[in-house]
N, C-alpha and C positions, 0 to 999 in steps of 0.2 A: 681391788675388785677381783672377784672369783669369774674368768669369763664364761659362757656359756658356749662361742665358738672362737675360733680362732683369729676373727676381724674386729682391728682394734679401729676405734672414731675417732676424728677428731672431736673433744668434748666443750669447744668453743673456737669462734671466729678468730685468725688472728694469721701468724705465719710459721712455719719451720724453720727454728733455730740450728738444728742438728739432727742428723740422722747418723746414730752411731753404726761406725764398720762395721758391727758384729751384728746391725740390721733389728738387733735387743733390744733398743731402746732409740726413743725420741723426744727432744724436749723441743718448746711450743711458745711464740709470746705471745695472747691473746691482744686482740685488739681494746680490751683493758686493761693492758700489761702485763698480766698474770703470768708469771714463769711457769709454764708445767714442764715439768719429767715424766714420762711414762716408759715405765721398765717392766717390759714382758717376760715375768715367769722369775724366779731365783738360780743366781748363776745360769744366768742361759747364757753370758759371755762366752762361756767353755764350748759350746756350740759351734761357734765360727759363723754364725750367718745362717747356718744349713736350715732349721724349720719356719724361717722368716722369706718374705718377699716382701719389698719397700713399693708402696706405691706414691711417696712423693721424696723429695730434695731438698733439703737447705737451701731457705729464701722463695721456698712455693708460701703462695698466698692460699690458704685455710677456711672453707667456711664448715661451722658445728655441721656433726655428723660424715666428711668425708671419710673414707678409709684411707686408713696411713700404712698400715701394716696386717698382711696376713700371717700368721703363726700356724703352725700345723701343730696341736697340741696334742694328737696324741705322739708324736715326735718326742716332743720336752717330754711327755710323761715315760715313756719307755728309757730316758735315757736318766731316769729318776730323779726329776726335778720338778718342781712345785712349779702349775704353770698360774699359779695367782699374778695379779699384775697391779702391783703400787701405782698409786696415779700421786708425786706432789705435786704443790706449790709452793715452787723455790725463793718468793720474796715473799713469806706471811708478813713481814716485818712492814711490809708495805700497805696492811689493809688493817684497819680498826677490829672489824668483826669478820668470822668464818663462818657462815651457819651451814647443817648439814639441811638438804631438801629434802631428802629424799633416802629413804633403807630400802633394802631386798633386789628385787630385781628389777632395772632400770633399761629403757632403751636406748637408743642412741640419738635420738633428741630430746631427751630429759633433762632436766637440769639433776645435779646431785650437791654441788656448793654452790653458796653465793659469797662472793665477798663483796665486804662495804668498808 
């Protein structure tokens, strides 16, 4: 996803698996199982934390749409890093089908995948 501001959603109901030290990234198991990863920006590990604020913990319960993390992007961009943000799903292996729902610009209660 290309974000527009710096407040990442949660993109389905479920819990907090992790919230990585470096505040960069967080992965997610929806209450259909779905492992998500979301990694804010490329190499922002090198960052230490600094344009990040966590607004939940491993093992908070989840509904679509909270904010999990605010990013200060123009931060990541001055320090010349791409703040695009990968959204997986770390057991595809688990679902028959991926459809996408949804291209361009999406809100934070939108759907964008379905898996079946």
């Amino acid at each position: 996803m290309i974000p527009a501001e710096g407040r990442i959603y949660a993109p389905a109901d479920g819990e907090v698996a992790m919230v990585f030290d470096t505040l960069h990234a967080v992965t997610l198991t929806s209450t259909q199982g779905a492992e998500i990863l979301i990694h804010i920006g490329l190499d922002t590990v090198t960052l230490k934390g600094e344009p990040f604020k966590a607004h939940v913990a491993a093992g908070d319960k989840i509904k679509k749409g909270d904010l999990l993390i605010e990013a200060d992007l123009d931060k990541i961009e001055k320090a010349g890093l791409n703040t695009i943000i990968p959204v997986l799903i770390c057991n595809t292996d688990d679902y028959g089908k991926i459809s996408l729902q949804k291209e361009g610009d999406v809100s934070a209660d939108e759907a964008v995948l379905k898996l079946s």
